[in-house]
C-alpha positions as CSV (number, residue, x, y, z in Angstrom):
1,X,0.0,0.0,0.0
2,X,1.5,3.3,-0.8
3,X,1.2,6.5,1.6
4,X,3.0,8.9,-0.6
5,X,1.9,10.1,-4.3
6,X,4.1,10.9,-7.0
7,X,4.3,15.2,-7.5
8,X,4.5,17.1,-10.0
9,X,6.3,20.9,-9.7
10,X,6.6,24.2,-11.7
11,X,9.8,25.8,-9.8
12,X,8.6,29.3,-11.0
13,X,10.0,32.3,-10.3
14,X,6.7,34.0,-9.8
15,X,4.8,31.0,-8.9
16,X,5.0,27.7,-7.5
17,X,2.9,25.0,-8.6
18,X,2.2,21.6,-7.5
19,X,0.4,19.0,-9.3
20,X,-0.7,15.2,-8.5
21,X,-1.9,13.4,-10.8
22,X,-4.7,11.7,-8.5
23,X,-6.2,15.1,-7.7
24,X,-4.7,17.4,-10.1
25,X,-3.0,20.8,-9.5
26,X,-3.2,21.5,-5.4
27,X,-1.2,24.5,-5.1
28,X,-0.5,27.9,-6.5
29,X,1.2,30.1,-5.0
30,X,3.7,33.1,-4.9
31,X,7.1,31.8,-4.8
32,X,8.2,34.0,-1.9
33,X,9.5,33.5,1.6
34,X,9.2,35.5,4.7
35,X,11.6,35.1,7.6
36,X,13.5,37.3,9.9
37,X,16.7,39.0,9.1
38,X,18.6,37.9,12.2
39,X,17.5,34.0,13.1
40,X,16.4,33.5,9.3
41,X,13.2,32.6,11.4
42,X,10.3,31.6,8.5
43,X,7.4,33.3,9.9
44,X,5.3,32.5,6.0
45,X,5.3,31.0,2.7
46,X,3.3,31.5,-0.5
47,X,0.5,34.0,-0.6
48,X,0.6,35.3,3.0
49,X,4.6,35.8,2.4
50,X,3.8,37.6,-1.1
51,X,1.4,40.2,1.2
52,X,4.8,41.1,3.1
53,X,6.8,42.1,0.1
54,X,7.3,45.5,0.9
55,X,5.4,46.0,3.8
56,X,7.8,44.0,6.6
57,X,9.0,45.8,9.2
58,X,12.9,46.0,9.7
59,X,13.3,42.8,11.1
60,X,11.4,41.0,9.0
61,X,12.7,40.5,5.0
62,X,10.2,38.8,1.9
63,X,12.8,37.6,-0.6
64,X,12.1,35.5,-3.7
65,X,14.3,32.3,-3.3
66,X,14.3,31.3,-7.1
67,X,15.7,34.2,-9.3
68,X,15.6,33.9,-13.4
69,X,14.4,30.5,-13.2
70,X,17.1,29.4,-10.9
71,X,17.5,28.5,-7.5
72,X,19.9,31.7,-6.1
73,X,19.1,30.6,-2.5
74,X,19.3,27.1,-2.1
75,X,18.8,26.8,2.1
76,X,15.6,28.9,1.6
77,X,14.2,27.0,-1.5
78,X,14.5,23.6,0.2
79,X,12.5,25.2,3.1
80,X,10.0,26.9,0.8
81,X,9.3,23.7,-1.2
82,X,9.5,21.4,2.3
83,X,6.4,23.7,3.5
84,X,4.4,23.7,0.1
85,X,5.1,19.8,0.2
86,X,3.6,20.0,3.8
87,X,0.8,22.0,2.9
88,X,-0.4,19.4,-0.2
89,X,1.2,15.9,1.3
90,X,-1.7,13.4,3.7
91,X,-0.5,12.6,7.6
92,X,0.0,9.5,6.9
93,X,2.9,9.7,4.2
94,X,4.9,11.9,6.6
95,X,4.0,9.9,9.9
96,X,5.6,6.9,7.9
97,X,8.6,9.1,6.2
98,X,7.4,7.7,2.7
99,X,8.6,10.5,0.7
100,X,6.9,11.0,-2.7
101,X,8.7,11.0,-6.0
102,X,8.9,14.5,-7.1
103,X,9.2,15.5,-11.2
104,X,10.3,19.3,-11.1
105,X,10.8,21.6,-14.2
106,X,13.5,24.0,-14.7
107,X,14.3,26.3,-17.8
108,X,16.4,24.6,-20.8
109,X,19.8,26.6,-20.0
110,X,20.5,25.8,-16.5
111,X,24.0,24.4,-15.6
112,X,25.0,22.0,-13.8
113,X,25.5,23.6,-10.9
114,X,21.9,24.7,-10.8
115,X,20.2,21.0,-11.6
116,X,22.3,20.1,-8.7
117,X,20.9,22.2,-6.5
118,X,17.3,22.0,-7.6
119,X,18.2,18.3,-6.7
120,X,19.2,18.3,-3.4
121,X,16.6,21.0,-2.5
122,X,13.8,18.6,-4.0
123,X,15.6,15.3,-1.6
124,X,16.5,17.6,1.2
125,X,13.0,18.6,1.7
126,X,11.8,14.8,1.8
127,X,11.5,13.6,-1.3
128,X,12.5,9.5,-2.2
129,X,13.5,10.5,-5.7
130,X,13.8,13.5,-8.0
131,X,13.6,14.2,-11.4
132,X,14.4,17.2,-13.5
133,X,12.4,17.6,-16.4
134,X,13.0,20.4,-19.2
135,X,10.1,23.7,-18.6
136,X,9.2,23.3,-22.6
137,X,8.9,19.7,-22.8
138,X,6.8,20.1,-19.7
139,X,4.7,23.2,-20.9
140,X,4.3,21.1,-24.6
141,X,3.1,17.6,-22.1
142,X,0.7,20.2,-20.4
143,X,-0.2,22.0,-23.2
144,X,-1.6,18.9,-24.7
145,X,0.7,18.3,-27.3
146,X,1.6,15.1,-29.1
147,X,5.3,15.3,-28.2
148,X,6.1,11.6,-29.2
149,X,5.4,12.4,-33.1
150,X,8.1,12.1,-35.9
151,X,6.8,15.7,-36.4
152,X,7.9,19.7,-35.0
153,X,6.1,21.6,-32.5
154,X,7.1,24.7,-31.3
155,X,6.6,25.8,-28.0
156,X,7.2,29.0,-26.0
157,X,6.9,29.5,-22.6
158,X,7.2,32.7,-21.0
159,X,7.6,32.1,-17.0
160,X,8.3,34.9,-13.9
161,X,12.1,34.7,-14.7
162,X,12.6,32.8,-17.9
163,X,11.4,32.5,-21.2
164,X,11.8,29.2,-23.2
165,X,11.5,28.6,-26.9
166,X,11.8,25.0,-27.9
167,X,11.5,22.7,-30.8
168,X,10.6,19.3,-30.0
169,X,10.5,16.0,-32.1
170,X,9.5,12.3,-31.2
171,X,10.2,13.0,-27.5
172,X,12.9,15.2,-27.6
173,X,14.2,18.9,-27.6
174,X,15.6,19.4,-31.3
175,X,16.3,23.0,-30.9
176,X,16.1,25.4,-28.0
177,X,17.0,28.9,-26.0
178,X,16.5,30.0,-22.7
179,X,16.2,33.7,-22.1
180,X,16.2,35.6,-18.6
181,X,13.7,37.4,-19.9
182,X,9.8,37.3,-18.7
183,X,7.4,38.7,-16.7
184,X,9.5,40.0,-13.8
185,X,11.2,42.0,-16.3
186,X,8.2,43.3,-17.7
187,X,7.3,44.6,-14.4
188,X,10.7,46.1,-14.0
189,X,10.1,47.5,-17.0
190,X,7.0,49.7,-16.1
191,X,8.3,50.6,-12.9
192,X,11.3,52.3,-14.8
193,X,8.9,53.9,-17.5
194,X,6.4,55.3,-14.3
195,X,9.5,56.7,-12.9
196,X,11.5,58.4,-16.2
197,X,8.0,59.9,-17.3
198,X,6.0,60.6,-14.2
199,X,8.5,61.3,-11.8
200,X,6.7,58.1,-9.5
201,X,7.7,55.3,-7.6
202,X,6.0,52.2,-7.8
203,X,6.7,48.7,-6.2
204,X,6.6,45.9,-7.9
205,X,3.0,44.5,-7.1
206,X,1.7,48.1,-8.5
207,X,3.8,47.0,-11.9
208,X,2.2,43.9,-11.9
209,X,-1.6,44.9,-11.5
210,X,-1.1,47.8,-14.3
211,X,0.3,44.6,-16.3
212,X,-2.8,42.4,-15.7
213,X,-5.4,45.3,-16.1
214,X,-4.3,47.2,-19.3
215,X,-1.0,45.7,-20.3
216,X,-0.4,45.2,-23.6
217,X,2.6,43.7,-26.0
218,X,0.5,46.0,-28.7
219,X,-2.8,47.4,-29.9
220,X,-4.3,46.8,-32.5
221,X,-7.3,48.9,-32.1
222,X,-7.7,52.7,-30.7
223,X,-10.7,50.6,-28.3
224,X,-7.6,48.0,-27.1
225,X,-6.4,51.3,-25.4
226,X,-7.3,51.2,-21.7
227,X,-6.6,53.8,-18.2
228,X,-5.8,52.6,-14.9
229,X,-5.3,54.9,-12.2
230,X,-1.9,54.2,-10.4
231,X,-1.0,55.4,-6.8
232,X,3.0,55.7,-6.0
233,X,5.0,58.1,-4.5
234,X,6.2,61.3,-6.1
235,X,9.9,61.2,-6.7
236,X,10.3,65.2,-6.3
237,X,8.5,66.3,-3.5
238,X,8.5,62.6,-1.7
239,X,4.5,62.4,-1.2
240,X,2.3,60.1,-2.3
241,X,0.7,60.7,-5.8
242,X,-2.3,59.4,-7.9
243,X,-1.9,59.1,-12.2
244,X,-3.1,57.1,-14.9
245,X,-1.5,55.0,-17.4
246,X,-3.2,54.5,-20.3
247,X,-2.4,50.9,-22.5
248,X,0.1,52.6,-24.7
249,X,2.0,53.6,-21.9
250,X,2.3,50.2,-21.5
251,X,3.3,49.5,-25.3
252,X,6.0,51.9,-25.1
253,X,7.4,50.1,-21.6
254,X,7.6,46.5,-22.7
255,X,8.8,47.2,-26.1
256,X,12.4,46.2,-25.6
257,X,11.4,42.7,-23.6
258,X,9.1,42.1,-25.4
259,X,10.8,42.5,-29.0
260,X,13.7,40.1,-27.1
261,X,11.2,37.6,-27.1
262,X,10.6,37.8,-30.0
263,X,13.7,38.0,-31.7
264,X,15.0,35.3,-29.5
265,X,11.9,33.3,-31.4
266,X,12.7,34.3,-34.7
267,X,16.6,32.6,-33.7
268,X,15.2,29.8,-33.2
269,X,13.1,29.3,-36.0
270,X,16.1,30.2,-38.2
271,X,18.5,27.1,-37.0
272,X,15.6,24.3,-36.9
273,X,16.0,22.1,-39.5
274,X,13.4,22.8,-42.6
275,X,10.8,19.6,-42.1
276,X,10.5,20.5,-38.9
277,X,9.6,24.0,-39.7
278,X,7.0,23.3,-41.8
279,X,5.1,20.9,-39.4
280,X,5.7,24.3,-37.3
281,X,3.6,26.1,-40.2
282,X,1.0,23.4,-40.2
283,X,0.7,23.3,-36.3
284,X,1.3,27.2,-35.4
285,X,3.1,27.7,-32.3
286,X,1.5,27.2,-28.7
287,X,2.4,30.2,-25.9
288,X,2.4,29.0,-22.4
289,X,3.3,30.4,-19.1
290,X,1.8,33.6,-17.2
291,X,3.2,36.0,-19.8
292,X,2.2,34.8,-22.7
293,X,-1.2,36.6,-21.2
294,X,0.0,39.7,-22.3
295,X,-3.0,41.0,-24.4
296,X,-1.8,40.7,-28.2
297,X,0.9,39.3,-27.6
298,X,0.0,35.8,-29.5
299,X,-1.1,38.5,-32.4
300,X,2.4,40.3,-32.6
301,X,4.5,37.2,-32.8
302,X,1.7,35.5,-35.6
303,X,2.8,39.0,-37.2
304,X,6.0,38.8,-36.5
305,X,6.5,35.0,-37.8
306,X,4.0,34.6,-40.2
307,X,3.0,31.6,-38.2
308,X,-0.3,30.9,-36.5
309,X,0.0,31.2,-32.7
310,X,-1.9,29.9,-29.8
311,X,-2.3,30.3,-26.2
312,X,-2.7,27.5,-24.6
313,X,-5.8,27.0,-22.1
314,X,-4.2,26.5,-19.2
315,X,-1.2,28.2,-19.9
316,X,0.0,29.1,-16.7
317,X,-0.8,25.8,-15.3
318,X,0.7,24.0,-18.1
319,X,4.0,23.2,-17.1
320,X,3.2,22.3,-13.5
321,X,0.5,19.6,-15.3
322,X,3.3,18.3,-17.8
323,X,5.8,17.5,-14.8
324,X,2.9,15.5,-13.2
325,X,2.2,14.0,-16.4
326,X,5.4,13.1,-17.1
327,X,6.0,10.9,-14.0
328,X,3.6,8.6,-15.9
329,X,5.7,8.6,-18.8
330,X,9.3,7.9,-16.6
331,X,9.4,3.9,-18.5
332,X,8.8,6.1,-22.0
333,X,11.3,7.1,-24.5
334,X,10.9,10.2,-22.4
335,X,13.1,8.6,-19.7
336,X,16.0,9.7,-22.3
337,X,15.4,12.9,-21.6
338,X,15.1,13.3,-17.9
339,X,17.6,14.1,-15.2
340,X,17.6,11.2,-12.5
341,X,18.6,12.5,-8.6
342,X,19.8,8.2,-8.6
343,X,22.2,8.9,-11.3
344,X,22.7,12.7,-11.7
345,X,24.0,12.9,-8.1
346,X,26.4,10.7,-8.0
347,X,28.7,11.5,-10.8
């Protein structure tokens, strides 16, 4: 009889996701950890952590563990995924120490050094066994598509702290690029364009909800133009101060991440191998992840390509669902393309 079930998890910069396959995806939550600056004390985790950033008092600090896709504090991930594990995992799997086996994604260009960590973290905090599975094979499982074809699909999945653009053929990543590019540096990017042209400060949840609510990679009517009214604090006489941002404000702000993206797209497409592109014609290309939400942004890179393009229904669930998925597929021709914790940690 087994205690313990077999997770799936989306390592995000942003967000952390969990999925099982029994009862599908269980958590969502920031990736942020609150503890105190002198004991390293965790006082929260996930949502009630993400309520802190910027609001702790001096002795209390909300950091973001995972930073571009990449673990950049390894004691404080391990504890951030041992309490989501805690929060999601029966009594009776920990009463009996049965740790489950955990499948976790991570961006195409990590090193070494970085799987290894992710690794331990994922054993430290309980698990049997770990696996590390690629975020666009993942996001392309979730997404739905038939990954074990003799035929391209293209995937790209814009994360919190990475953006991934893959090719993948009969199981396998044919061509790929990882870019520390995504939606955290959209928001960085509005904060800097509220502060050049209004003379505001804004924190970073501000840049997100202006993001959400009339964020834009481009419009393509005069109606796609929205107004939000942003509160921040006035850079020249230090009090706090109400404007709007209209949608083009927006345009103007992501227009160098956003034309990254898409260049880094376009780089890809020119070094896949020519069958494979045209199954990419035939197929269009599927967005995944939290930013490919941006409004128009599926329309600027179809316009940019010449390729259809798709977001994906679940998109930001769908690489969370694709590393739960894949724990079914471990005895597949997919098991080529996984990184074991048995093997991969004791080279």
């Amino acid at each position: 009889m087994r205690f313990s079930e077999d997770i799936g998890i989306d390592l995000g910069t942003a967000t952390f996701l969990i999925y099982s396959k029994n009862r599908g995806l269980i958590l969502q939550e920031p990736s942020v950890i609150a503890m105190t600056r002198d004991t390293k004390e965790v006082m929260a985790v996930g949502e009630e952590a993400y309520r802190m950033l910027g609001r702790t008092p001096g002795n209390i600090v909300a950091v973001r563990p995972i930073k571009d896709g990449v673990i950049a504090d390894e004691g404080l991930t391990e504890k951030m995924i041992t309490m989501f594990l805690q929060k999601v995992r029966g009594g009776a799997g920990r009463l009996l120490g049965l740790g489950p086996q955990l499948m976790v994604g991570v961006p195409s260009g990590v090193s070494d050094v970085e799987r290894r960590a992710v690794l331990r973290a994922a054993l430290n905090s309980g698990a049997k066994r770990a696996f590390l599975i690629e975020e666009p094979m993942a996001a392309a499982i979730g997404a739905g598509l038939k990954i074990a074809e003799p035929v391209g699909s293209m995937v790209v999945d814009i994360g919190g702290g990475s953006t991934d653009i893959a090719v993948i053929s009969l199981g396998g990543i044919v061509v790929s690029e990882s870019l520390r590019v995504a939606g955290n540096e959209f928001d960085e990017s509005i904060i800097r364009y509220v502060r050049r042209t209004h003379n505001v400060m804004i924190g970073e949840r501000t840049a997100e909800e202006i993001k959400v609510k009339v964020g834009a990679a481009t419009l393509l009517t005069d109606e796609d133009n929205l107004i939000a009214e942003v509160r921040g604090r006035d850079l020249i006489n230090g009090l706090p101060k109400t404007i709007s941002i209209e949608s083009r404000d927006v345009v103007a702000a992501l227009e160098e991440p956003v034309m990254k993206i898409v260049d880094g797209v376009k780089r890809v497409l020119e070094i896949t191998p020519p069958e494979l592109v045209s199954d990419i014609i035939d197929r269009g290309i599927v967005m995944t992840g939290g930013g490919s939400l941006l409004r128009n942004f599926d329309e600027m890179l179809r316009q940019a390509t010449g390729i259809p393009v798709a977001v994906a229904e679940n998109a930001i669930e769908a690489v969370a669902v694709g590393t739960g998925m894949a724990l079914e597929m471990i005895n597949s021709n997919l098991r080529h393309h996984l990184v074991s914790s048995d093997n991969y940690l004791k080279r």
